[in-house]
C-alpha positions as a Markdown table, in Angstrom:
| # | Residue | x | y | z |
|---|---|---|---|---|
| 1 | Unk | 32.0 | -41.1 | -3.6 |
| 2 | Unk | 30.0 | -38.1 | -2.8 |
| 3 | Unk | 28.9 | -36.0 | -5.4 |
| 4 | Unk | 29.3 | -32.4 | -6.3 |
| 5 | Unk | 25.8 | -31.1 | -6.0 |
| 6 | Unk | 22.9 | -32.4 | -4.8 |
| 7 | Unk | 19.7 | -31.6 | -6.1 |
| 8 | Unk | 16.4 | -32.2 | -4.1 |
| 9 | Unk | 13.4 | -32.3 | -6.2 |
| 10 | Unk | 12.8 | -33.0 | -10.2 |
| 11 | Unk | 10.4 | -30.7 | -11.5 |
| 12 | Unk | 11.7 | -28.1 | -14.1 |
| 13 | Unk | 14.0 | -26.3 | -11.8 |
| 14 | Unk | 15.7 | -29.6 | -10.4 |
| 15 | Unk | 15.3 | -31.7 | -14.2 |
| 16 | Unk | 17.1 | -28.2 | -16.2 |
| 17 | Unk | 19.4 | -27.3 | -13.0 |
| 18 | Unk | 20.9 | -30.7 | -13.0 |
| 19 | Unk | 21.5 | -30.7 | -16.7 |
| 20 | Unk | 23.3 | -27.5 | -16.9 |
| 21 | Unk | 25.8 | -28.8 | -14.0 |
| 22 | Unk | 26.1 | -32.2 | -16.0 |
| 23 | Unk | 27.1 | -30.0 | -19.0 |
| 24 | Unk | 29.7 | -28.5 | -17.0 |
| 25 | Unk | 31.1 | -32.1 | -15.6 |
| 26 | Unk | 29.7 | -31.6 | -12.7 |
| 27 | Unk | 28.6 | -34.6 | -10.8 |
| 28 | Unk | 25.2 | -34.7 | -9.6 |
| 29 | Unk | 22.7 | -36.4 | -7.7 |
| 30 | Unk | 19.0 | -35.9 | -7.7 |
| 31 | Unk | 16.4 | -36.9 | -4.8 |
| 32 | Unk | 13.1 | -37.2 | -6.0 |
| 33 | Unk | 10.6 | -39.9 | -4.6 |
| 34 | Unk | 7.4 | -38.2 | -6.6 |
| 35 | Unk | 6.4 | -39.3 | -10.0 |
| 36 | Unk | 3.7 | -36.5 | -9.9 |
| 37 | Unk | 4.6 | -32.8 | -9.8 |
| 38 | Unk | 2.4 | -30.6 | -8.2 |
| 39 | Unk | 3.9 | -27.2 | -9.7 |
| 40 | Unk | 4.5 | -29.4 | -13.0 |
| 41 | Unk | 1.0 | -30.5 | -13.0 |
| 42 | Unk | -0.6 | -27.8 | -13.1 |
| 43 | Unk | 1.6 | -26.2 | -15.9 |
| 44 | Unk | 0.5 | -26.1 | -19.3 |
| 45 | Unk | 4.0 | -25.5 | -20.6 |
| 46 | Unk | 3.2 | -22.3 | -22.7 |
| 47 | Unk | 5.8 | -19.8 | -23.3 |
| 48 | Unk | 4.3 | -16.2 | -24.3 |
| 49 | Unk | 6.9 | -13.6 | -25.0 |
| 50 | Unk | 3.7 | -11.1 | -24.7 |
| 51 | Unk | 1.5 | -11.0 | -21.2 |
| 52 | Unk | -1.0 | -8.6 | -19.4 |
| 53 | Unk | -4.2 | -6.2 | -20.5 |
| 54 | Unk | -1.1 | -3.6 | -21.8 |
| 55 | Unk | 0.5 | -6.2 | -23.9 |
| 56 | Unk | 4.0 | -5.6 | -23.0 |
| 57 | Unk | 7.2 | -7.7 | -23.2 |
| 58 | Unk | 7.7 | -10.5 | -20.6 |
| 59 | Unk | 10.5 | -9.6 | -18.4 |
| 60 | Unk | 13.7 | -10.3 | -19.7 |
| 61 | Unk | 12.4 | -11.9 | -22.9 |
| 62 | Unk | 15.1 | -10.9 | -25.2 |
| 63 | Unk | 17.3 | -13.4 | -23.2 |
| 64 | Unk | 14.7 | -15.9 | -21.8 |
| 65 | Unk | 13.5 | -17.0 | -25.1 |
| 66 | Unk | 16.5 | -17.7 | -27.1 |
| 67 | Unk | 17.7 | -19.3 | -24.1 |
| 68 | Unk | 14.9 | -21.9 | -23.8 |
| 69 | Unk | 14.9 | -23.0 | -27.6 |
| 70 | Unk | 18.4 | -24.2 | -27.4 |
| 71 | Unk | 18.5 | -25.8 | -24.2 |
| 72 | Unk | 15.0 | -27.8 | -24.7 |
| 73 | Unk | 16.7 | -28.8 | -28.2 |
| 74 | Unk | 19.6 | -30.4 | -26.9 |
| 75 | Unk | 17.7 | -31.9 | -24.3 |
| 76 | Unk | 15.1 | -33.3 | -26.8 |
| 77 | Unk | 18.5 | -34.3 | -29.2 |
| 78 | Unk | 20.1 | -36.4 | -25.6 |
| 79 | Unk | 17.3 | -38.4 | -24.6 |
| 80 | Unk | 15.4 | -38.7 | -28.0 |
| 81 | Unk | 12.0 | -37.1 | -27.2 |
| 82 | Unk | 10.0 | -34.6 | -28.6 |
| 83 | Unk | 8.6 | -32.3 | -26.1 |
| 84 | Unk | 8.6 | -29.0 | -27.1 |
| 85 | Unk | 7.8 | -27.2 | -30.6 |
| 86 | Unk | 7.4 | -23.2 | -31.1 |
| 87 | Unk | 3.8 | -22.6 | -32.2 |
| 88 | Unk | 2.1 | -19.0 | -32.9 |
| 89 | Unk | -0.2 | -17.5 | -29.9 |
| 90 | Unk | -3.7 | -15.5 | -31.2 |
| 91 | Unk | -4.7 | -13.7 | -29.1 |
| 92 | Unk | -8.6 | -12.8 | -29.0 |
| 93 | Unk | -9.8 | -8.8 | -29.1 |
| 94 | Unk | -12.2 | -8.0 | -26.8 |
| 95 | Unk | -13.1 | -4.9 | -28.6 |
| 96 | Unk | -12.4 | -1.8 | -30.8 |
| 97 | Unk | -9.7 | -0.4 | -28.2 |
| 98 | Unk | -7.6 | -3.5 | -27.7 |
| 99 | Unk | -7.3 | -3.8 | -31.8 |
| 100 | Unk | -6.0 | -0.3 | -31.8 |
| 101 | Unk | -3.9 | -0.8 | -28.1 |
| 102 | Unk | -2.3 | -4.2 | -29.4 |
| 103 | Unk | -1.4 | -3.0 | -32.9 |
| 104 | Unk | 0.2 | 0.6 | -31.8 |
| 105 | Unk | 2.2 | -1.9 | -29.5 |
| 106 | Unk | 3.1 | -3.9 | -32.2 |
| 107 | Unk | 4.8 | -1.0 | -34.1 |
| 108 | Unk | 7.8 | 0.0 | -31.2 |
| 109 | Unk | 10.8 | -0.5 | -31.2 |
| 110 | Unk | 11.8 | -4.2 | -29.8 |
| 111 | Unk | 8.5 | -6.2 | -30.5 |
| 112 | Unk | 9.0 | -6.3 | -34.1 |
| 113 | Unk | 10.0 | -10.2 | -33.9 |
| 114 | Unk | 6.8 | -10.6 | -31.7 |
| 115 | Unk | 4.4 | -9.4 | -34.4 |
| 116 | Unk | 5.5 | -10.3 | -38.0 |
| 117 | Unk | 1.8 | -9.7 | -38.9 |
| 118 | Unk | 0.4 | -6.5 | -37.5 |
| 119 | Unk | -3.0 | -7.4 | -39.1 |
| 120 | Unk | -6.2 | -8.4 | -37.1 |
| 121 | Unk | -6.7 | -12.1 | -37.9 |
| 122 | Unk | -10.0 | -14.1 | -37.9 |
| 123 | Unk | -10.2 | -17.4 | -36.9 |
| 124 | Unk | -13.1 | -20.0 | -38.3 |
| 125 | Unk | -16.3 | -18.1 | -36.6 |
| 126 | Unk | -18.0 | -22.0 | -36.7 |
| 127 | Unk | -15.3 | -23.0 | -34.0 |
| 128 | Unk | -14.0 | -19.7 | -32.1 |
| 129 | Unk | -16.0 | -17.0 | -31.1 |
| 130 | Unk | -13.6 | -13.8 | -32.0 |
| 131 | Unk | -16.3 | -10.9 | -33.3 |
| 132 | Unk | -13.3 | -8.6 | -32.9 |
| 133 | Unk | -10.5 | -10.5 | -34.0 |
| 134 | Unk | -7.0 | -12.2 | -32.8 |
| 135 | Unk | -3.6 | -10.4 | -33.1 |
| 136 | Unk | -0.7 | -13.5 | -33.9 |
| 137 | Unk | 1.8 | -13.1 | -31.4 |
| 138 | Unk | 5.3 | -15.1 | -32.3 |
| 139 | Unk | 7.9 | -16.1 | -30.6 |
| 140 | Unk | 5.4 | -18.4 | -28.4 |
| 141 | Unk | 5.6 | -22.3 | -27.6 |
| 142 | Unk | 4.7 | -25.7 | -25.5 |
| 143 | Unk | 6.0 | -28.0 | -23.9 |
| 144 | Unk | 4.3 | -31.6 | -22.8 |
| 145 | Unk | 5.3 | -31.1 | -19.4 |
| 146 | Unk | 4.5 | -34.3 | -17.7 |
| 147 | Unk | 6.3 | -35.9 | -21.0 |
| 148 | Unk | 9.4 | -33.8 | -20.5 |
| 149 | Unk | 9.4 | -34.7 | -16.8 |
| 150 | Unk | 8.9 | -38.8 | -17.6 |
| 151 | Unk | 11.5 | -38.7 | -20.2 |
| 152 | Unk | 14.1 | -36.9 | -18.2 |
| 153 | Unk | 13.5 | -39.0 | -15.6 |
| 154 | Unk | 14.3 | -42.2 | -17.2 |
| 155 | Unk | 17.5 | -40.1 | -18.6 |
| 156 | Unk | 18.8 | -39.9 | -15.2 |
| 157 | Unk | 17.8 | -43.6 | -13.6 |
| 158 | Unk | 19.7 | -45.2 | -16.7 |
| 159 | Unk | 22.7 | -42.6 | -15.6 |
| 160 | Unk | 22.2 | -43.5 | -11.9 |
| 161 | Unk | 21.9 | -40.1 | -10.8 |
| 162 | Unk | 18.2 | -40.2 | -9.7 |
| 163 | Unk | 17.4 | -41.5 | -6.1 |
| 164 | Unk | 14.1 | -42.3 | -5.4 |
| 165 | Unk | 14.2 | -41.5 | -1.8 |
| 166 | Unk | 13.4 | -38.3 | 0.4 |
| 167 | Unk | 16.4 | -35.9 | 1.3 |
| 168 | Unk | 15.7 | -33.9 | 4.7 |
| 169 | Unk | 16.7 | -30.7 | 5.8 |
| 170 | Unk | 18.7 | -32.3 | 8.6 |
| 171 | Unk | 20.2 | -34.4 | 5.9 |
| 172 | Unk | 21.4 | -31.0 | 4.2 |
| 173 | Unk | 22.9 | -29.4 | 7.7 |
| 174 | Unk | 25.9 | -32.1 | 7.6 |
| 175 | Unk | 26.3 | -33.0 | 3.9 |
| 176 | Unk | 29.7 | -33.0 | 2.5 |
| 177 | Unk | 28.4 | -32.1 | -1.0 |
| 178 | Unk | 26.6 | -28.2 | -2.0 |
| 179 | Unk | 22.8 | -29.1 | -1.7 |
| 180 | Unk | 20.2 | -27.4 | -3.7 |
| 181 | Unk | 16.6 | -27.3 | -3.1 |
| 182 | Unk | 14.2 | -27.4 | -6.4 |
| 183 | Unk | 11.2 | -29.1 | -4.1 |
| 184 | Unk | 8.7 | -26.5 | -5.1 |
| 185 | Unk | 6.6 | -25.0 | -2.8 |
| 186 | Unk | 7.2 | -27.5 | 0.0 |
| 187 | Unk | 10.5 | -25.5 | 0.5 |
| 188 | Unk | 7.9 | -22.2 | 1.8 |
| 189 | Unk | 7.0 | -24.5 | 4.0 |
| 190 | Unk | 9.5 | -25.2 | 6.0 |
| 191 | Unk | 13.7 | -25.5 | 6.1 |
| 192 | Unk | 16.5 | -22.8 | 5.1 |
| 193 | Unk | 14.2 | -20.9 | 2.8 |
| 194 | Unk | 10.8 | -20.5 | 4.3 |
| 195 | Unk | 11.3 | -16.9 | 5.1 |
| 196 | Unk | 11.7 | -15.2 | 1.6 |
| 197 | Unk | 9.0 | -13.5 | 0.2 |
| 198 | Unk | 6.7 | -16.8 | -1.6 |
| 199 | Unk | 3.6 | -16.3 | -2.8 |
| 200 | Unk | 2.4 | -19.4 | -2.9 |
| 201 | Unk | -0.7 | -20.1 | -5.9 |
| 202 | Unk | -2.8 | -23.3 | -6.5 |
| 203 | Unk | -3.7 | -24.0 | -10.5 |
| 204 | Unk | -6.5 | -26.4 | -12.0 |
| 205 | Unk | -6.7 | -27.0 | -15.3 |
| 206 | Unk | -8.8 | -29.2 | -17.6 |
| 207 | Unk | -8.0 | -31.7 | -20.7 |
| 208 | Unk | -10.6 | -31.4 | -23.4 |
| 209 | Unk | -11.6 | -33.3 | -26.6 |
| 210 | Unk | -12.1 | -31.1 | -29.4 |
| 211 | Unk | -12.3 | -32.6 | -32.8 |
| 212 | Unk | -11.4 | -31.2 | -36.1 |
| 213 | Unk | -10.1 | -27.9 | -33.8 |
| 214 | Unk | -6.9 | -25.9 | -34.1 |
| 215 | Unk | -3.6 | -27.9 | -33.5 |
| 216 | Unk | -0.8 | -25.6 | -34.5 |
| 217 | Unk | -1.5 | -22.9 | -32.4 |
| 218 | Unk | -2.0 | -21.8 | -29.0 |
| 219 | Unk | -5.3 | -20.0 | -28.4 |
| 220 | Unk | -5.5 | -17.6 | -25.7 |
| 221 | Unk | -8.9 | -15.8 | -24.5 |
| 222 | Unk | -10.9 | -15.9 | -21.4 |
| 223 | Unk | -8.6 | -18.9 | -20.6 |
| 224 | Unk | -6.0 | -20.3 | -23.0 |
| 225 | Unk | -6.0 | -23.0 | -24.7 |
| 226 | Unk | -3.0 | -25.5 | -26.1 |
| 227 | Unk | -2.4 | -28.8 | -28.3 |
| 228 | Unk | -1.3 | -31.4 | -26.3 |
| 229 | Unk | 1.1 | -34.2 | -28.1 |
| 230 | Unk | -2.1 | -36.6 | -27.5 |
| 231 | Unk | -4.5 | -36.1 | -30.6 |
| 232 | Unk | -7.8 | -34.0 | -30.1 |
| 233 | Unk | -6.6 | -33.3 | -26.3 |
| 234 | Unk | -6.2 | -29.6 | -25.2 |
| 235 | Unk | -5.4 | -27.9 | -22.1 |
| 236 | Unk | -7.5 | -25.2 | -20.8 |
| 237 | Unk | -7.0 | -23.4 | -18.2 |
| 238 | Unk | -5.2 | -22.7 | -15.5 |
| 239 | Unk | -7.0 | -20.6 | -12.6 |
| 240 | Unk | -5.4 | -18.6 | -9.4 |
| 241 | Unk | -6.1 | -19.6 | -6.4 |
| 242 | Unk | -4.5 | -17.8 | -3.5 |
| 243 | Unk | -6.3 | -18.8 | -0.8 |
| 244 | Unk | -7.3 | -22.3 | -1.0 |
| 245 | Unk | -8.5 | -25.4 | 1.2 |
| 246 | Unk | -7.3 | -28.5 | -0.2 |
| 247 | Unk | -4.7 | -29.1 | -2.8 |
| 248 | Unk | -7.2 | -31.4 | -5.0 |
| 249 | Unk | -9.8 | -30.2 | -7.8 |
| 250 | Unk | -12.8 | -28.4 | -7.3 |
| 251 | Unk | -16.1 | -28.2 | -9.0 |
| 252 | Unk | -16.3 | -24.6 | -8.9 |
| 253 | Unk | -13.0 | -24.3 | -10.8 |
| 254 | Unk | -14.0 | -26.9 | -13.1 |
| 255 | Unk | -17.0 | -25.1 | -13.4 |
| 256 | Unk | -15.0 | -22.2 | -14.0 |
| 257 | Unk | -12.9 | -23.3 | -16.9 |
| 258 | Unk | -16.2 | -24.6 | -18.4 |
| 259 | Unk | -18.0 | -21.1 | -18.7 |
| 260 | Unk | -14.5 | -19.7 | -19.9 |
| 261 | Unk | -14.5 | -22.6 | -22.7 |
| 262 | Unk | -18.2 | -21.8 | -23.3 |
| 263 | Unk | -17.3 | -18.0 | -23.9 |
| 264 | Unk | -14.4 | -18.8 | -26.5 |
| 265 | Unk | -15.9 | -21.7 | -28.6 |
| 266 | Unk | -18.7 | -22.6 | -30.4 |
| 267 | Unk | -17.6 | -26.3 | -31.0 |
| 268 | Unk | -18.8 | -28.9 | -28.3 |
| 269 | Unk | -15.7 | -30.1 | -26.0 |
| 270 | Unk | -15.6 | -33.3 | -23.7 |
| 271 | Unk | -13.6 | -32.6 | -20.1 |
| 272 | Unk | -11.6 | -35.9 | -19.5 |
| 273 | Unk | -9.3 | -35.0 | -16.8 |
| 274 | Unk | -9.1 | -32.5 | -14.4 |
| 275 | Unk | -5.9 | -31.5 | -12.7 |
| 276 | Unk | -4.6 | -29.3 | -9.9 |
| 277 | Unk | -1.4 | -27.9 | -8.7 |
| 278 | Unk | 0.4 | -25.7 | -6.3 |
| 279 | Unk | 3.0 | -23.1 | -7.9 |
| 280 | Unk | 6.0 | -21.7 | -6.0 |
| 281 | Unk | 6.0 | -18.0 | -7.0 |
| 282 | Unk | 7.4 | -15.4 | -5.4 |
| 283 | Unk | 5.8 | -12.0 | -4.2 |
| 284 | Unk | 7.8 | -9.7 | -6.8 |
| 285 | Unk | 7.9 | -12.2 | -9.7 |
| 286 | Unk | 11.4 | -13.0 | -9.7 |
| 287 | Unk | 12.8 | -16.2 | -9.0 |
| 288 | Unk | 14.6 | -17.3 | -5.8 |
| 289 | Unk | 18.1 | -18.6 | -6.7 |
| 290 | Unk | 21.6 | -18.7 | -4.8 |
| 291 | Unk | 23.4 | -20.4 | -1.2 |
| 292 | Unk | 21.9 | -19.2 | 2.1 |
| 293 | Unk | 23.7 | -16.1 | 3.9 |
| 294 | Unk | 24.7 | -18.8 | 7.2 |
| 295 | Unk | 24.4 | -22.2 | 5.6 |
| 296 | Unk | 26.6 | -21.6 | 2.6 |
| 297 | Unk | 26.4 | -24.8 | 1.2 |
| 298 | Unk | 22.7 | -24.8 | 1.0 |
| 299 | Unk | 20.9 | -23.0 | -1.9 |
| 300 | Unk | 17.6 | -22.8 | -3.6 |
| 301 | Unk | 16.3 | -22.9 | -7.5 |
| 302 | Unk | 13.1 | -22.1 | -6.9 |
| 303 | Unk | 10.1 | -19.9 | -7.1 |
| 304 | Unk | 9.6 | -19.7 | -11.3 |
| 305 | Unk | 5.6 | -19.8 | -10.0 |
| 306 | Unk | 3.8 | -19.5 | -13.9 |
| 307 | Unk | 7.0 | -18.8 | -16.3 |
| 308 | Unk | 9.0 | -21.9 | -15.1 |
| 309 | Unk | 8.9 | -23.2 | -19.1 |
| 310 | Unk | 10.7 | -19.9 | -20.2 |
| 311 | Unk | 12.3 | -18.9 | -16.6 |
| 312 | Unk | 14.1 | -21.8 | -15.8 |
| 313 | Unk | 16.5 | -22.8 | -19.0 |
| 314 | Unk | 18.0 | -19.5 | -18.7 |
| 315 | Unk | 18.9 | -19.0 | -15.2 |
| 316 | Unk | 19.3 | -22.8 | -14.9 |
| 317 | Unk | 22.4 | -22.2 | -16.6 |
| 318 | Unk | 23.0 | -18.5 | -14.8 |
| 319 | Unk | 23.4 | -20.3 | -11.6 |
| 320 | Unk | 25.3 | -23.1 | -13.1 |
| 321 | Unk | 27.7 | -20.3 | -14.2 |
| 322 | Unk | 28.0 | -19.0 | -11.0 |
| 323 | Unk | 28.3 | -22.5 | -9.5 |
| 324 | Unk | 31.1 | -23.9 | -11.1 |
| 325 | Unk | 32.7 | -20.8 | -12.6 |
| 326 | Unk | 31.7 | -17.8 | -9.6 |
| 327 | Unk | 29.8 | -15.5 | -12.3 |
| 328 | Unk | 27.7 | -13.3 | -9.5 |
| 329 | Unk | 24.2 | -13.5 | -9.7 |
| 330 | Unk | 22.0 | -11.0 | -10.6 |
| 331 | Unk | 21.4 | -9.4 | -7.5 |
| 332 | Unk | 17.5 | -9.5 | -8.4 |
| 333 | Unk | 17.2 | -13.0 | -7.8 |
| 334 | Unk | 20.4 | -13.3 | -5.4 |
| 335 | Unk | 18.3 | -15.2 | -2.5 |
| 336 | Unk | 21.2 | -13.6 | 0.2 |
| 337 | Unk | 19.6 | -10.1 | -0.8 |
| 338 | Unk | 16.6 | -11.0 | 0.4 |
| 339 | Unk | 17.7 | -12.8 | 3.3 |
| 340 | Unk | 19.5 | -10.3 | 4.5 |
| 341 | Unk | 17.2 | -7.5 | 4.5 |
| 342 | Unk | 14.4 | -9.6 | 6.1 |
């Protein structure tokens, strides 16, 4: 019996697309033959509700974040794994102007929730290196990404809605059922969707050993760092790389993460892995998401690039809506929009 929807590709999008559907009683089937992420790999699962040098709201925050916490709880309730747990972001001052910039921000209208404490906080000058201070920016969290991946994915074998096979585009042309691409940035490369506007970024990152460091709270300086579920294991990083070579790690990004490390803290670290990964963004931040224009059973979840952790919950269950009960799309992130035009 074929099924409803088919979902190529179980990353975020693919993982949180296909459990909005199932909580509709839609019947699903996800193609997925790689255990390792690229996008996914490279994420270090942060959620920050404040972002930029001007410190302003993330877009559509109000509804992204609320959004997130319930559906990564009632994922974390079905498959009985903790992956995901709010924590505080301090952001480190660079100087006299960014204490005044950050805590006039902090006073208008609609960030109050973000800033419960519109005092400059110090943290231990022996481990952090913050002459000027951190603001504590709430509202924030993580999520063990490759854990939240691995757990899912057993979730859906014992369901017998994961197949561990590949699902072509020529596959898609005659399928019976709607077919949904999640595949990341492979789908800029080639298929139904290779013409909308991607931006197409590679990431590295680094896993540290700090001892005796600062595991209830997301740092976040000249790169940002994160608790991992693993004790005295942080993520650092990640980097932009728009124009790249090869999809592997470099030294010079390694290198790169190092001198930020070497800027924040005064504590030694220990690298012991270094990752890479290629996001699917698109040009003007906004996610790809809808059926093709011609092939109107074919459509895309796509293109979170960076925010996929606070992105993808939401409008998982936006498209879902507009799936199974024909709620339009907002016509921001409507892919026939931007198909049509081009």
């Amino acid at each position: 019996m074929a099924s409803d929807i088919i979902i190529v590709g179980q990353g975020i999008c693919g993982s949180l697309l296909s459990w909005s559907l199932l909580q509709k009683g839609i019947s699903v089937k996800v193609y997925d033959i790689d255990a390792d992420h690229s996008a996914t790999a490279a994420a270090s699962g942060i959620i920050n509700p404040i972002t930029g040098k001007r410190f302003v709201k993330s877009w559509m925050v109000d509804e992204l974040f609320p959004a997130a916490d319930k559906t990564y709880s009632e994922i974390s309730q079905a498959i009985g794994v903790h992956f995901y747990e709010k924590l505080p972001i301090y952001k480190l001052l660079e100087s006299v102007k960014e204490q005044n910039d950050l805590s006039a921000r902090a006073t208008e209208t609609g960030y109050e929730q973000y800033f419960t404490n519109t005092d400059v906080q110090y943290l231990d000058k022996g481990k952090v290196k913050n002459e000027f201070g951190s603001f504590v920016i709430n509202g924030g969290g993580k999520m063990d990404t490759q854990l939240f991946i691995n757990s899912y994915r057993t979730f859906l074998k014992n369901k017998g809605i994961l197949i561990e096979e590949p699902f072509t585009y020529e596959q898609a042309l005659v399928s019976k059922s709607k077919v949904i691409f999640c595949n990341g940035y492979k789908a800029a490369q080639t298929g139904f969707f290779r013409d909308l506007t991607w931006q197409i970024v590679k990431g590295e990152y680094l896993l540290v050993r700090i001892k005796d460091f600062y595991a209830d709270r997301i740092i976040s300086g000249d790169t940002t760092i994160s608790p991992t579920s693993e004790k005295d294991i942080y993520y650092a990083g990640a980097t932009y790389q728009w124009h790249y070579e090869t999809e592997a790690p470099t030294e010079q990004y390694k290198n790169e993460i190092i001198e930020s490390l070497n800027k924040m803290l005064h504590v030694p670290f220990e690298v012991v892995y270094h990752g890479a990964g290629i996001r699917p963004s698109a040009k003007y931040r906004r996610p790809f998401i809808g059926f093709h224009p011609e092939y109107k059973h074919v459509g895309i979840f796509n293109g979170m690039g960076t925010k996929g952790i606070s992105l993808s919950p939401y409008f998982a269950e936006h498209f879902a809506e507009h799936i199974v009960n024909g709620k339009e799309l907002l016509p921001e992130v409507d892919v026939k929009n931007i198909l049509i035009k081009s």
